[in-house]
C-alpha positions as CSV (number, residue, x, y, z in Angstrom):
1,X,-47.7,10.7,-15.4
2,X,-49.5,10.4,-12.0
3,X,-48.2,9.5,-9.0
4,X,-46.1,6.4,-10.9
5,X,-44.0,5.5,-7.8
6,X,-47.4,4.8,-5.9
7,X,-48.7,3.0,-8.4
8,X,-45.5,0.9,-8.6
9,X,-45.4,0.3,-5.3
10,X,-49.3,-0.8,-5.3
11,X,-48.8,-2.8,-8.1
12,X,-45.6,-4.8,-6.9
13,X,-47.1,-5.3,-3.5
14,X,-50.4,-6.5,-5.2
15,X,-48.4,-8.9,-7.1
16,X,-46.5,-10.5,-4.3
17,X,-49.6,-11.2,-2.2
18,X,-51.0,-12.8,-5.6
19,X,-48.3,-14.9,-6.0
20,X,-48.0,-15.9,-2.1
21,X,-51.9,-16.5,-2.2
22,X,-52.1,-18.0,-5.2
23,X,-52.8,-21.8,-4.3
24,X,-54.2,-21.1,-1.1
25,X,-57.9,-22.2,0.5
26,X,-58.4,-18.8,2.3
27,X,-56.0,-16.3,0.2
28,X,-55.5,-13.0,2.0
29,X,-57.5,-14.2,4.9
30,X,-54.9,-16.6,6.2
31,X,-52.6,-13.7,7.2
32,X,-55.1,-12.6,9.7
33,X,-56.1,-16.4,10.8
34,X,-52.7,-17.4,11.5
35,X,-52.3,-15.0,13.9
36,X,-55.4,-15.3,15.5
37,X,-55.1,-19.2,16.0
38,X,-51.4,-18.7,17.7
39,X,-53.5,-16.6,19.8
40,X,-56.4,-19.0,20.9
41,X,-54.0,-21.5,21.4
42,X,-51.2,-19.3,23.6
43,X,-54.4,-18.1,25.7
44,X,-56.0,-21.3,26.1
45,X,-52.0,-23.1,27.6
46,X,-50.8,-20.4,29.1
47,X,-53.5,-18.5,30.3
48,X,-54.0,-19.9,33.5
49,X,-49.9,-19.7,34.0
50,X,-49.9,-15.8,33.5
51,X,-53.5,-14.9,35.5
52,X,-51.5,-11.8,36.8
53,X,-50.8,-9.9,33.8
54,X,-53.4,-7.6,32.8
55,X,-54.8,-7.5,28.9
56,X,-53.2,-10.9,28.8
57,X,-54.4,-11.4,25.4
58,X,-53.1,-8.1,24.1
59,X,-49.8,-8.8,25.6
60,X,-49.7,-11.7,23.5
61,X,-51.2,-10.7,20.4
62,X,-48.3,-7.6,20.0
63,X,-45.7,-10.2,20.4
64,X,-47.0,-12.9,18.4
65,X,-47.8,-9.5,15.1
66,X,-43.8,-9.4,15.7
67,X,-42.8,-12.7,15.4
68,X,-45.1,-13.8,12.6
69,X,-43.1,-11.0,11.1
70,X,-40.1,-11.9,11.9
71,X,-40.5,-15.4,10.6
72,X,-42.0,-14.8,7.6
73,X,-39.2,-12.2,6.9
74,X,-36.5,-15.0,8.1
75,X,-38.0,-17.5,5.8
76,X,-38.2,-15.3,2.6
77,X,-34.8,-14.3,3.2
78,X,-34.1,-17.8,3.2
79,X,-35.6,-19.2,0.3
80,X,-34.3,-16.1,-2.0
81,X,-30.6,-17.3,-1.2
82,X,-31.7,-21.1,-2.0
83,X,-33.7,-19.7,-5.3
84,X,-30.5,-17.5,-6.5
85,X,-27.7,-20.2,-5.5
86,X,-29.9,-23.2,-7.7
């Protein structure tokens, strides 16, 4: 009996990104992408607005790792009261 809380937590954690990857075109990738597109597309509008902040793009990406979070959090949370109340 090695390390079975690891391996429990490995294996739950691998199954959730199964499930939430399952019918997807990219799989796993798509959690990077989606990032990385808010990104292009914040730089490219606003980054002419904000010329004076420096590391513009890194200022940006630490918010947007939070709110994709955030969301993503908010929107599970969401669904698991609609899936227990049905």
């Amino acid at each position: 009996m090695k390390n079975t809380k690891g391996y429990t937590l490995y294996f739950l954690v691998y199954k959730n990104l199964q499930l939430k990857y399952k019918h997807s075109l990219l799989g796993f990738v798509w959690s990077f992408i989606h990032p990385l597109f808010y990104l292009l597309i914040f730089n490219f509008v606003f980054s002419k607005a904000f010329s004076e902040i420096e590391n513009y793009s890194l200022f940006v990406l630490s918010g947007l790792i939070f709110w994709v979070y955030f969301s993503g959090s908010c929107n599970q949370f969401s669904q698991t009261f609609i899936k227990t109340h049905i």
